[in-house]
mmCIF file of the N, C-alpha and C atoms, coordinates in Angstrom:
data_MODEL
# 
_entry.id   MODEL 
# 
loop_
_atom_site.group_PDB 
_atom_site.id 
_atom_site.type_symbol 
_atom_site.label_atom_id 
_atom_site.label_alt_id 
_atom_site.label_comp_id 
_atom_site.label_asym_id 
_atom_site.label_entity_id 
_atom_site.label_seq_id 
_atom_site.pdbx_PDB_ins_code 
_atom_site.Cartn_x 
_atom_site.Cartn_y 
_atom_site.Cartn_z 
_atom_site.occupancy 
_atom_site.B_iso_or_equiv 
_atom_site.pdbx_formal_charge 
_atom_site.auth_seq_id 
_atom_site.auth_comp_id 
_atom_site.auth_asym_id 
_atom_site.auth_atom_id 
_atom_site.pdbx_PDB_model_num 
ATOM 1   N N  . UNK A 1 1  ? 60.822 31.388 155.174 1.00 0.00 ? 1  UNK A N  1 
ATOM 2   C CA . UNK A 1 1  ? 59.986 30.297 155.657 1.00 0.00 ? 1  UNK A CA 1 
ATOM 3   C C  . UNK A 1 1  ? 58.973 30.830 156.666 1.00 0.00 ? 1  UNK A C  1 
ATOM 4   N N  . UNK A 1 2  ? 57.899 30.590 156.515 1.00 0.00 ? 2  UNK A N  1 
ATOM 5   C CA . UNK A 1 2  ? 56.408 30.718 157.293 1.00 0.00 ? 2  UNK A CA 1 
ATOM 6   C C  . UNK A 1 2  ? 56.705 29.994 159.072 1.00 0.00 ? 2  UNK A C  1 
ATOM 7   N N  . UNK A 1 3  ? 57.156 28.653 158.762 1.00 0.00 ? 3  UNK A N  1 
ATOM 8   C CA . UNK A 1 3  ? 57.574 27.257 159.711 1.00 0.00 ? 3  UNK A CA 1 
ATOM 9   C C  . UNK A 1 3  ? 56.436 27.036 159.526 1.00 0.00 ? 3  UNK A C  1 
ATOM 10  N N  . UNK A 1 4  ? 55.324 26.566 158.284 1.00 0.00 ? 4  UNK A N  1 
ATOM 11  C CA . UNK A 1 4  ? 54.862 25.801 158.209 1.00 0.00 ? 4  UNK A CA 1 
ATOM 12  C C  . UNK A 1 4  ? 54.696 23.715 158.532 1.00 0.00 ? 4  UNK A C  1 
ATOM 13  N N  . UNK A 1 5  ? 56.521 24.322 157.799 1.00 0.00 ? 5  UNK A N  1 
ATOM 14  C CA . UNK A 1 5  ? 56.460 22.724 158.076 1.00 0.00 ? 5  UNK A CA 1 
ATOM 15  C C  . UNK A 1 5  ? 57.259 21.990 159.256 1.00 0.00 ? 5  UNK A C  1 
ATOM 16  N N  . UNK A 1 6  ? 56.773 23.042 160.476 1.00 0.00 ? 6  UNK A N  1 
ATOM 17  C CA . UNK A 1 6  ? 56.800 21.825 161.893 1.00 0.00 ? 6  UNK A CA 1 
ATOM 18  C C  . UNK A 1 6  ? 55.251 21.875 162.380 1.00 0.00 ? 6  UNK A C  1 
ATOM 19  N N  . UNK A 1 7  ? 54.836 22.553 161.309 1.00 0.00 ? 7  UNK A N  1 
ATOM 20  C CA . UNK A 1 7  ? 53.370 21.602 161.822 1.00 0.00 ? 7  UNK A CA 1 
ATOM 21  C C  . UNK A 1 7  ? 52.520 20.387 161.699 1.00 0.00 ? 7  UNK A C  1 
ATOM 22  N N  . UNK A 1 8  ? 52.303 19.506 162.732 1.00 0.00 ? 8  UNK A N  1 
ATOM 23  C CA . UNK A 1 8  ? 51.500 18.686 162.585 1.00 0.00 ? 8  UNK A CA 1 
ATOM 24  C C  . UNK A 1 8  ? 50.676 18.392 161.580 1.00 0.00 ? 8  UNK A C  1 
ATOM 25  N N  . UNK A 1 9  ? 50.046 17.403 160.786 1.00 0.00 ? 9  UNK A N  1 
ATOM 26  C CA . UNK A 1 9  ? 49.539 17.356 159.652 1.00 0.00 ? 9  UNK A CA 1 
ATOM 27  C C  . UNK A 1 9  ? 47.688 17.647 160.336 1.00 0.00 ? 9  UNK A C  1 
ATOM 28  N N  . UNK A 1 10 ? 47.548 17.096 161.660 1.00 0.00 ? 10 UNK A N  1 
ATOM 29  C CA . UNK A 1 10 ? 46.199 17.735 161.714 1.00 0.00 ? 10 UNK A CA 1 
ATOM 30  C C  . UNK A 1 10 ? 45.965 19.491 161.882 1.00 0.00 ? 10 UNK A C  1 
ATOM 31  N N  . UNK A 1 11 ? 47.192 19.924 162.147 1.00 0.00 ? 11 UNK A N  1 
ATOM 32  C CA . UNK A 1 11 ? 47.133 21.716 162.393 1.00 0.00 ? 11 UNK A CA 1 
ATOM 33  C C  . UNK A 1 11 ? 46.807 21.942 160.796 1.00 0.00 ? 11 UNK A C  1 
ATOM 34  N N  . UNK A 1 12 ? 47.461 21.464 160.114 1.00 0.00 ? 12 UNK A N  1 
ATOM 35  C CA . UNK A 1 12 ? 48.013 21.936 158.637 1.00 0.00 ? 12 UNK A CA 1 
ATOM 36  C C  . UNK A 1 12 ? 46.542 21.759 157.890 1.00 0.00 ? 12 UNK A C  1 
ATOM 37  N N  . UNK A 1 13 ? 45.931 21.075 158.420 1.00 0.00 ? 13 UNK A N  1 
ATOM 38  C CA . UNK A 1 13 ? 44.810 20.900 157.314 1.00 0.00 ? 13 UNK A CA 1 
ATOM 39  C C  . UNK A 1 13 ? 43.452 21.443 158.385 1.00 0.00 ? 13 UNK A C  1 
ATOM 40  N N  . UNK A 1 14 ? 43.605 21.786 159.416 1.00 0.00 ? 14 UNK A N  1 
ATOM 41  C CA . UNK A 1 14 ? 42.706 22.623 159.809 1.00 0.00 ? 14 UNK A CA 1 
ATOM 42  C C  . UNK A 1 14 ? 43.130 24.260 159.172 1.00 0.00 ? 14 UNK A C  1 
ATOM 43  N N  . UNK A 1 15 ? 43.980 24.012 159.562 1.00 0.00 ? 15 UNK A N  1 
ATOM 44  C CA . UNK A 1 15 ? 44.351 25.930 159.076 1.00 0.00 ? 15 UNK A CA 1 
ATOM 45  C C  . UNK A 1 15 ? 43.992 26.155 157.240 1.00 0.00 ? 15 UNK A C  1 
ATOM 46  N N  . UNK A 1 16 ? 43.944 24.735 156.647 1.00 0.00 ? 16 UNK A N  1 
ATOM 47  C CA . UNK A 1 16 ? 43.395 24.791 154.872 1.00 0.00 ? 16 UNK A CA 1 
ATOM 48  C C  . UNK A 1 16 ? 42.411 25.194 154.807 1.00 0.00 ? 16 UNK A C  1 
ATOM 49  N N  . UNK A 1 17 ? 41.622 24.371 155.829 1.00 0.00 ? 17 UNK A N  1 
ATOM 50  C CA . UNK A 1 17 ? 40.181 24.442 155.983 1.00 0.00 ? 17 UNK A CA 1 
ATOM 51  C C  . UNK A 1 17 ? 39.678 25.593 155.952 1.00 0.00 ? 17 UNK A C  1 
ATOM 52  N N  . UNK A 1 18 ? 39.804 26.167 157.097 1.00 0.00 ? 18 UNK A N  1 
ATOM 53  C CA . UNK A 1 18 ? 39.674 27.808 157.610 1.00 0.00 ? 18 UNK A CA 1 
ATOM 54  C C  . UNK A 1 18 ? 40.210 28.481 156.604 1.00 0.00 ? 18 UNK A C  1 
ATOM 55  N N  . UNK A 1 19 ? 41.092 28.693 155.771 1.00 0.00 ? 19 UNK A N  1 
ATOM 56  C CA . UNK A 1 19 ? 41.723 29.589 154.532 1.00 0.00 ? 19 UNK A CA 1 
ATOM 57  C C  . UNK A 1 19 ? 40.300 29.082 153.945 1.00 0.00 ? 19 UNK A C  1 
ATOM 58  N N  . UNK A 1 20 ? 40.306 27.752 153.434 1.00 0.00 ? 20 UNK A N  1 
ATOM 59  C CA . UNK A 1 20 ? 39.479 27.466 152.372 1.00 0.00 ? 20 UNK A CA 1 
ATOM 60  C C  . UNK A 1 20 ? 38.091 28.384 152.368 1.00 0.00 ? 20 UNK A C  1 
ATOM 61  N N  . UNK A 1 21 ? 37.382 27.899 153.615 1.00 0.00 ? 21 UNK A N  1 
ATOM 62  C CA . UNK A 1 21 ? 35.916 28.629 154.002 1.00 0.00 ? 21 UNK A CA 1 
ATOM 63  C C  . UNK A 1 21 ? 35.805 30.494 153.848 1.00 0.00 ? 21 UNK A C  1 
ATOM 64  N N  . UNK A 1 22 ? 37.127 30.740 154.243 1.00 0.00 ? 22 UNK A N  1 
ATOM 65  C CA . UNK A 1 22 ? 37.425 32.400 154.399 1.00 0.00 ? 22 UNK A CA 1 
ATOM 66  C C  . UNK A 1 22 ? 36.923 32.724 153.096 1.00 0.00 ? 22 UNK A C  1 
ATOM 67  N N  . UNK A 1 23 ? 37.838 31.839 152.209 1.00 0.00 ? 23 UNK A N  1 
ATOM 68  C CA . UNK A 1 23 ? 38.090 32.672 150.344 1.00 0.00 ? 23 UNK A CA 1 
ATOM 69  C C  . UNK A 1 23 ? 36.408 32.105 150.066 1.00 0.00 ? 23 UNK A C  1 
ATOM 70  N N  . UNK A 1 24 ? 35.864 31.026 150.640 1.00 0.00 ? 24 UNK A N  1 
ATOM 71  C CA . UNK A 1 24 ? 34.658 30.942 150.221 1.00 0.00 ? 24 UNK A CA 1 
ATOM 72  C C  . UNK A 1 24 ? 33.213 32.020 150.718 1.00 0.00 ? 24 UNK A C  1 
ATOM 73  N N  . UNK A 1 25 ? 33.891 32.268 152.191 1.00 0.00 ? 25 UNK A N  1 
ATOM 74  C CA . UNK A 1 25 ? 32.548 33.541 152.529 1.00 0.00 ? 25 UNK A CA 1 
ATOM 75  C C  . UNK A 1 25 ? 33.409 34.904 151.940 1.00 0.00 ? 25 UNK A C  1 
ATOM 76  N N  . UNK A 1 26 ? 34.014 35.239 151.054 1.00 0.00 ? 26 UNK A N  1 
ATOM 77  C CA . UNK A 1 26 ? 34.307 35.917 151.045 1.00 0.00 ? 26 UNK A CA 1 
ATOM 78  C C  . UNK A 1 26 ? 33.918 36.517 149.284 1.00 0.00 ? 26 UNK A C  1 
ATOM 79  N N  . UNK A 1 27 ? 33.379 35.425 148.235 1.00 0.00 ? 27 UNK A N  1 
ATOM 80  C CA . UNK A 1 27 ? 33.623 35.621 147.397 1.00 0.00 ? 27 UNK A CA 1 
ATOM 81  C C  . UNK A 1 27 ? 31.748 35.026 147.158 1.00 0.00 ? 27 UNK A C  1 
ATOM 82  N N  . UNK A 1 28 ? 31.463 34.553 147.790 1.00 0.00 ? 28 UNK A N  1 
ATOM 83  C CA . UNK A 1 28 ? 30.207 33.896 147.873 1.00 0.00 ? 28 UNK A CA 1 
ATOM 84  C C  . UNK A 1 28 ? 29.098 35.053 147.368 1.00 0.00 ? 28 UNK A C  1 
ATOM 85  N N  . UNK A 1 29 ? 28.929 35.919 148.394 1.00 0.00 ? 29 UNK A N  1 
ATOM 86  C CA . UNK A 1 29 ? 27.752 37.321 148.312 1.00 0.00 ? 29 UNK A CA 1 
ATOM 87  C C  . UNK A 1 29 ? 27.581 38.237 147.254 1.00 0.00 ? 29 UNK A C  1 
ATOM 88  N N  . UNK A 1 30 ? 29.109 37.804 146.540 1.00 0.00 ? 30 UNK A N  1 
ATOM 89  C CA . UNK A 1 30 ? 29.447 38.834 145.120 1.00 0.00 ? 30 UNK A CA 1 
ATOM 90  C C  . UNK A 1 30 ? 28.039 38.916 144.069 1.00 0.00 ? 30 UNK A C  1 
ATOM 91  N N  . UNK A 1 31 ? 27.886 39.769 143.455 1.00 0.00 ? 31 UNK A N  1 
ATOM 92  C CA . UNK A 1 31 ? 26.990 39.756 142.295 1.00 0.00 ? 31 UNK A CA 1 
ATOM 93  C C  . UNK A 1 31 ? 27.896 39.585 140.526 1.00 0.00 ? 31 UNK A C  1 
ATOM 94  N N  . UNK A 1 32 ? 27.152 39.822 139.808 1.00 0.00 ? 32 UNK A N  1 
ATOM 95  C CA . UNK A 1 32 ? 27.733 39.681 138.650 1.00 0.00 ? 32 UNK A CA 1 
ATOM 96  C C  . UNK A 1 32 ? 28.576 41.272 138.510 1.00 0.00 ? 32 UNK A C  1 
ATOM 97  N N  . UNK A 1 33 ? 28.390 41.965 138.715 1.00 0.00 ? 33 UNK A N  1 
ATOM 98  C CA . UNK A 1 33 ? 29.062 43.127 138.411 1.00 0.00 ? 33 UNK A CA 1 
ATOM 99  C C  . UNK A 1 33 ? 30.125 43.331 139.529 1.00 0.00 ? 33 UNK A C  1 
ATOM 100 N N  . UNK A 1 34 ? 30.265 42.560 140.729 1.00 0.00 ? 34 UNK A N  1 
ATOM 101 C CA . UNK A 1 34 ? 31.452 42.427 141.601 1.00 0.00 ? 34 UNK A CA 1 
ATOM 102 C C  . UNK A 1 34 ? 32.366 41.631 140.804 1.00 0.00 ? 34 UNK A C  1 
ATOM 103 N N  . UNK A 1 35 ? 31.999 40.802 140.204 1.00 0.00 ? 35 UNK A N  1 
ATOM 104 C CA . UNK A 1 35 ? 33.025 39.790 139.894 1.00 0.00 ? 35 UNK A CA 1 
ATOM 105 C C  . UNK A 1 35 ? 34.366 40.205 138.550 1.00 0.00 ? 35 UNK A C  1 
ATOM 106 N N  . UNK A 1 36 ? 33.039 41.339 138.189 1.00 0.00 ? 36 UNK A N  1 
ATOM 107 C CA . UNK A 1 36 ? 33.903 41.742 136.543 1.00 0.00 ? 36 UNK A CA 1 
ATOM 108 C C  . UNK A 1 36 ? 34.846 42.721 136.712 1.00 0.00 ? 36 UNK A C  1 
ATOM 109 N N  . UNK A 1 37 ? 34.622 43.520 138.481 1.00 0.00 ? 37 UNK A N  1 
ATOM 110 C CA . UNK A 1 37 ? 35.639 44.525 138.333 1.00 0.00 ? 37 UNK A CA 1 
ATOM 111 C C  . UNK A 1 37 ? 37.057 44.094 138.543 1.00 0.00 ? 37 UNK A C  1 
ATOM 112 N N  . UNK A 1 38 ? 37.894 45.231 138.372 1.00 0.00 ? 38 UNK A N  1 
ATOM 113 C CA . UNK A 1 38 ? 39.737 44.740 137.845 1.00 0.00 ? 38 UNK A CA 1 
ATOM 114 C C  . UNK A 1 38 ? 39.883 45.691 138.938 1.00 0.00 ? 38 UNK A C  1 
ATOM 115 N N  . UNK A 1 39 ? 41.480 45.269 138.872 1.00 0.00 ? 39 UNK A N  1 
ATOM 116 C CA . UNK A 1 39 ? 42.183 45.996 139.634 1.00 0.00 ? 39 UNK A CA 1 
ATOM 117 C C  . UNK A 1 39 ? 43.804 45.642 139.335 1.00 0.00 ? 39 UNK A C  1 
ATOM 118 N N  . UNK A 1 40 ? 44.740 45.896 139.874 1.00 0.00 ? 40 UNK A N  1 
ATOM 119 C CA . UNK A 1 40 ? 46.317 45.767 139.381 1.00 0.00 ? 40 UNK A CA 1 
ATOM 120 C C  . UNK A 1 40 ? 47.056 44.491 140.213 1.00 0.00 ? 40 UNK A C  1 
ATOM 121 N N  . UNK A 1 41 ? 47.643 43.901 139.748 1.00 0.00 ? 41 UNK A N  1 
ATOM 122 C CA . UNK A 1 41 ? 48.372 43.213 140.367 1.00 0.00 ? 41 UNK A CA 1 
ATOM 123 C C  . UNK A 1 41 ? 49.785 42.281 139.339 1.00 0.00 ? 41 UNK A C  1 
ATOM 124 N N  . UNK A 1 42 ? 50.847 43.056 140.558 1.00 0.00 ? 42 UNK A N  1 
ATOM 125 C CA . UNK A 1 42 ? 52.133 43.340 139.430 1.00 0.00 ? 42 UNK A CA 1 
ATOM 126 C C  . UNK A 1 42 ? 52.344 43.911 138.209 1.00 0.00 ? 42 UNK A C  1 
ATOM 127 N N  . UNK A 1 43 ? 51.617 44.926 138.475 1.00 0.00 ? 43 UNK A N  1 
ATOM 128 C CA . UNK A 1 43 ? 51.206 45.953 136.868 1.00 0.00 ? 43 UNK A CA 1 
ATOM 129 C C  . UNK A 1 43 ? 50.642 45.462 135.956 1.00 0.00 ? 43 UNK A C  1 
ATOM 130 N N  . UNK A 1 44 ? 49.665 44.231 136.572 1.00 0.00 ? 44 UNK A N  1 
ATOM 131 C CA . UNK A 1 44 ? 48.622 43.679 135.278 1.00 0.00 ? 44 UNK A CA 1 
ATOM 132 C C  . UNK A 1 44 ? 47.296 43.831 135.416 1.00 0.00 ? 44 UNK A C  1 
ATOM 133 N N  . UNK A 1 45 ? 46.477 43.771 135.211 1.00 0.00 ? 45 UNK A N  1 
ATOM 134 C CA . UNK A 1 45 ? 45.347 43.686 135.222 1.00 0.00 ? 45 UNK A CA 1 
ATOM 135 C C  . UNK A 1 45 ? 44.765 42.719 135.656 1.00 0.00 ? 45 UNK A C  1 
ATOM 136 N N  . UNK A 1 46 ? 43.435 42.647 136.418 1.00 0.00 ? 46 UNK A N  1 
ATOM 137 C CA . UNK A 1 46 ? 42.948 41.061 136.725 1.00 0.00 ? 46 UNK A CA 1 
ATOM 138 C C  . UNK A 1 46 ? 41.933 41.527 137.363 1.00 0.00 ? 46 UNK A C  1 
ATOM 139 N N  . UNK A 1 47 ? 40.778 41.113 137.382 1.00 0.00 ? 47 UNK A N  1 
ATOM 140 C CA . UNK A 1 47 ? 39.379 40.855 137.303 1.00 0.00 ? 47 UNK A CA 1 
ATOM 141 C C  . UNK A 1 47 ? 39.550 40.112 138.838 1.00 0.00 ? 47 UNK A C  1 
ATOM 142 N N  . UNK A 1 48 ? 38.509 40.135 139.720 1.00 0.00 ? 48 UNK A N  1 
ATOM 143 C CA . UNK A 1 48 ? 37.681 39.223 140.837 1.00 0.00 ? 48 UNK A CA 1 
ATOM 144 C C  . UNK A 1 48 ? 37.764 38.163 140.527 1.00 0.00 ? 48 UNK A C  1 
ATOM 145 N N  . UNK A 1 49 ? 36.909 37.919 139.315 1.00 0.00 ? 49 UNK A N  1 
ATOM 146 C CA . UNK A 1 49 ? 36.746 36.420 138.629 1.00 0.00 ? 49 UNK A CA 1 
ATOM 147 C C  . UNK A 1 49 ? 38.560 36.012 138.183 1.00 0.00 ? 49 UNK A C  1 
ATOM 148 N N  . UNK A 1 50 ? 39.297 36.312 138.122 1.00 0.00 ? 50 UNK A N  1 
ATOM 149 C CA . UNK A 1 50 ? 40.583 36.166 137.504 1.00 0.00 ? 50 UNK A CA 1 
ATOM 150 C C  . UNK A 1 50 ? 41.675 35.353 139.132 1.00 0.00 ? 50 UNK A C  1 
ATOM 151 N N  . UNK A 1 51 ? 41.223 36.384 140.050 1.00 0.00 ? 51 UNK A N  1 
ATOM 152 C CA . UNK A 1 51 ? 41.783 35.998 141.195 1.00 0.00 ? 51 UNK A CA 1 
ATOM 153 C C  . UNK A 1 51 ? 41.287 35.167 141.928 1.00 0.00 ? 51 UNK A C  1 
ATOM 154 N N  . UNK A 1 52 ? 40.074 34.778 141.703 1.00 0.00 ? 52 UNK A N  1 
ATOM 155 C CA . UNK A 1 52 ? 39.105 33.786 142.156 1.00 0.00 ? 52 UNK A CA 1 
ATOM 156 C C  . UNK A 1 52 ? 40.319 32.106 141.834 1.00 0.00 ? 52 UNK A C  1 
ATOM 157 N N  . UNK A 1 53 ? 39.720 32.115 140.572 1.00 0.00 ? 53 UNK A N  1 
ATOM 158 C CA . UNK A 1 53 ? 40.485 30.953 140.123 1.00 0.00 ? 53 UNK A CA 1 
ATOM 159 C C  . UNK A 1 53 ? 41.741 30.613 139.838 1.00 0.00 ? 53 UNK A C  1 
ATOM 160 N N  . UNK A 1 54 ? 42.503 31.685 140.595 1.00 0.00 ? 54 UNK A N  1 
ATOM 161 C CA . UNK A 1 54 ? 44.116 31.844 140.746 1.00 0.00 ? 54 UNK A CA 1 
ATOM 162 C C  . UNK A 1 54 ? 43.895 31.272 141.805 1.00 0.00 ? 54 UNK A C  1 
ATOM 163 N N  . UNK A 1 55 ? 43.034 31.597 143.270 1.00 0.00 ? 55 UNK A N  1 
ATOM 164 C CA . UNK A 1 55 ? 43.001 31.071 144.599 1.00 0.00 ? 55 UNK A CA 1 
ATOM 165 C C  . UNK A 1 55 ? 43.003 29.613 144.368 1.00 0.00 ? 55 UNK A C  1 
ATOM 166 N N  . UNK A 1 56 ? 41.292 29.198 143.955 1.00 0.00 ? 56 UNK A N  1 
ATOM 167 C CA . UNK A 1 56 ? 41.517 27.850 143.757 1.00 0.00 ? 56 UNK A CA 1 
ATOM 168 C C  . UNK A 1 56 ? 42.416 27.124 143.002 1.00 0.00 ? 56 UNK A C  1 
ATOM 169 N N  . UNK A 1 57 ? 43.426 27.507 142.108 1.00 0.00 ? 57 UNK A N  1 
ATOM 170 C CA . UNK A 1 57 ? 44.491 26.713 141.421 1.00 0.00 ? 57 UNK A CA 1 
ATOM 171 C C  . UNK A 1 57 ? 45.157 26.492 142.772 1.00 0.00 ? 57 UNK A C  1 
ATOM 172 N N  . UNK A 1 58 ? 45.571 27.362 143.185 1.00 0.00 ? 58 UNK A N  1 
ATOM 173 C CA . UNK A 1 58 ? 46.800 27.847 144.515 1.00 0.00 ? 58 UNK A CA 1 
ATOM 174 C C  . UNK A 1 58 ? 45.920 26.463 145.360 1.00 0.00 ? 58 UNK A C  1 
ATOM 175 N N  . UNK A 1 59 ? 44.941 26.894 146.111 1.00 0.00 ? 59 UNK A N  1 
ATOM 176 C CA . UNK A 1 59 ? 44.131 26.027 146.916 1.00 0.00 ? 59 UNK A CA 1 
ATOM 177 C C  . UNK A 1 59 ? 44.716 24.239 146.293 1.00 0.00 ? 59 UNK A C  1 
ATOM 178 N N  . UNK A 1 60 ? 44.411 23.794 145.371 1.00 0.00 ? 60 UNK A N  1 
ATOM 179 C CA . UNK A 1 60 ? 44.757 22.359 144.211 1.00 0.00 ? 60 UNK A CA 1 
ATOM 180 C C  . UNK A 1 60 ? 46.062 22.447 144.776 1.00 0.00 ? 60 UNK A C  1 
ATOM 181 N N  . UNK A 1 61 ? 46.911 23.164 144.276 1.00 0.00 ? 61 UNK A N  1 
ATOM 182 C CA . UNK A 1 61 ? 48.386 23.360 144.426 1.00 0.00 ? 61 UNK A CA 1 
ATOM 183 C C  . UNK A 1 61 ? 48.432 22.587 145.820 1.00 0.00 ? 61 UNK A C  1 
ATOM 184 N N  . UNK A 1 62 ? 48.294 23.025 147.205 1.00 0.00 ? 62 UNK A N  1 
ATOM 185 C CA . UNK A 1 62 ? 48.559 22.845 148.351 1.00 0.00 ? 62 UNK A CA 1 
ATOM 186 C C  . UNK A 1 62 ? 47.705 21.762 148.599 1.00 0.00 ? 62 UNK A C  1 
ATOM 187 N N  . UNK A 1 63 ? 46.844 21.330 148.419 1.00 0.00 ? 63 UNK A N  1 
ATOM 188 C CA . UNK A 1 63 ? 46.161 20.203 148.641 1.00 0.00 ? 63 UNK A CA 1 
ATOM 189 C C  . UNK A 1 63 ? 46.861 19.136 148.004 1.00 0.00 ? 63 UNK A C  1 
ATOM 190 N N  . UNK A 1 64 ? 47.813 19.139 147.015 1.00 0.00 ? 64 UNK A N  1 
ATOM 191 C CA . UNK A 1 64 ? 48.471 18.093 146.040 1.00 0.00 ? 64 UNK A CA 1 
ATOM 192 C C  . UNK A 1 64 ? 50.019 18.043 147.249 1.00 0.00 ? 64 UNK A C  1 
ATOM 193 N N  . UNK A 1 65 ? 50.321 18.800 147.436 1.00 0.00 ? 65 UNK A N  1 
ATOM 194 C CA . UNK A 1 65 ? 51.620 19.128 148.505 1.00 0.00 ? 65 UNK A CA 1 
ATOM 195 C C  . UNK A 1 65 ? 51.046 18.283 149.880 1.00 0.00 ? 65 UNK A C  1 
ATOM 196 N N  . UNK A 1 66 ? 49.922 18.266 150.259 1.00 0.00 ? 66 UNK A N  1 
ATOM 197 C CA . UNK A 1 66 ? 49.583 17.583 151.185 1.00 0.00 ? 66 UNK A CA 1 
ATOM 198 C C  . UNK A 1 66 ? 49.404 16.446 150.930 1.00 0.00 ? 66 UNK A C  1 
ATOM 199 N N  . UNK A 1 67 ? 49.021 16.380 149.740 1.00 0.00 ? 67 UNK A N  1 
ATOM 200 C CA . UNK A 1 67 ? 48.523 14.419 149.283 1.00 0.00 ? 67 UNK A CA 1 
ATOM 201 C C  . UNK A 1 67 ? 50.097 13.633 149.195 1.00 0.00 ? 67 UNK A C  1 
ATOM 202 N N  . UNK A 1 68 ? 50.907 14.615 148.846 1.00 0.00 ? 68 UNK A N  1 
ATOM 203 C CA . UNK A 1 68 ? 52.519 14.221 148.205 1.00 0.00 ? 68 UNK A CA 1 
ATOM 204 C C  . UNK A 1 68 ? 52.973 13.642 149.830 1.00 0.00 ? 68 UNK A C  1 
ATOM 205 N N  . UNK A 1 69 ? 53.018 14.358 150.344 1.00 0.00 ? 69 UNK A N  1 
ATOM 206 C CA . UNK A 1 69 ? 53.813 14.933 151.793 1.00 0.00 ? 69 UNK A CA 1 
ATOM 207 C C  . UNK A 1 69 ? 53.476 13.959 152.621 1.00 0.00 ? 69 UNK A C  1 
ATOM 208 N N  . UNK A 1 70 ? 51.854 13.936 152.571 1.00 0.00 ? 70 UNK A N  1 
ATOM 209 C CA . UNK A 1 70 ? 51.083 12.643 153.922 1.00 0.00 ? 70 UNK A CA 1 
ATOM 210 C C  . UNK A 1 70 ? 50.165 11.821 153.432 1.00 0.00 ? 70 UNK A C  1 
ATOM 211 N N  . UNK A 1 71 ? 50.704 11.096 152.464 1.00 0.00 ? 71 UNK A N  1 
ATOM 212 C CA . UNK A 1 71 ? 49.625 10.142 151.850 1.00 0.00 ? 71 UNK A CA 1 
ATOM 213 C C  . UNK A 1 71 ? 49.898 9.039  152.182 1.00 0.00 ? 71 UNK A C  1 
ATOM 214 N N  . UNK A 1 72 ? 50.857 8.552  153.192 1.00 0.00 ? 72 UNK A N  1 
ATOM 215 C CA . UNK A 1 72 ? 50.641 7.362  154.051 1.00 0.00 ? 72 UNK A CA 1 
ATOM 216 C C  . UNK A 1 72 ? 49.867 7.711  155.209 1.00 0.00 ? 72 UNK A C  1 
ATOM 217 N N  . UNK A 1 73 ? 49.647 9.000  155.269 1.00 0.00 ? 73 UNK A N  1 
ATOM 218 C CA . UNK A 1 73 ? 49.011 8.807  156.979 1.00 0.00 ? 73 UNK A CA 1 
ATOM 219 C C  . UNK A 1 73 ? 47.350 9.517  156.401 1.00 0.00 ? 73 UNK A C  1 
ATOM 220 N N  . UNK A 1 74 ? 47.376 9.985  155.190 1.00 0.00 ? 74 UNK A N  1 
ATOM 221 C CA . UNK A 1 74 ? 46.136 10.328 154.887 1.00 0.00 ? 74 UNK A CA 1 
ATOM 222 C C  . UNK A 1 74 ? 45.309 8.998  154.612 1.00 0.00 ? 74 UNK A C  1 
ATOM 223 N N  . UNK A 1 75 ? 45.997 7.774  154.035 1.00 0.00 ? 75 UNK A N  1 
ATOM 224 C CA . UNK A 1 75 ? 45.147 6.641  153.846 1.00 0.00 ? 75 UNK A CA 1 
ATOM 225 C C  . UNK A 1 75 ? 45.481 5.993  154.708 1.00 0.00 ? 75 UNK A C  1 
ATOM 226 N N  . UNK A 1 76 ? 46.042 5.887  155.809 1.00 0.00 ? 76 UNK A N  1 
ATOM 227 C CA . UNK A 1 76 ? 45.629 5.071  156.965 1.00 0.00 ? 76 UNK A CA 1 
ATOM 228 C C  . UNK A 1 76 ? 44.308 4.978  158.063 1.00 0.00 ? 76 UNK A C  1 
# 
């Protein structure tokens, strides 16, 4: 366990935020020939572009965990 979850729901979604923006300046400046290169992960293969949209699934993932978790206090 991280102890994510004794955090406050406003910590929790600032700290998304900040992840979120990171993976976004981070992937933003790329060109087309950044995106196509590979590299290994768990002895597979995978592309920039491959891990890109692994992040944002992951990103969905935790945003759905938050909607689950605090969706009485998110629509209040």
């Amino acid at each position: 366990m991280a102890g994510h979850d004794s955090l406050n729901l406003e910590d929790l979604l600032e700290e998304f935020t900040l992840v979120r923006k990171a993976n976004i300046a981070l992937f933003r400046p790329m060109d087309e020939a950044a995106w196509q290169r590979t590299g290994t992960v768990n002895q597979n293969a995978i592309s920039v572009r491959g891990l890109a949209y692994i992040m944002v699934g992951h990103a969905q993932h935790h945003a759905g965990v938050l909607k689950e978790r605090y969706a009485a206090v998110l629509t209040s």
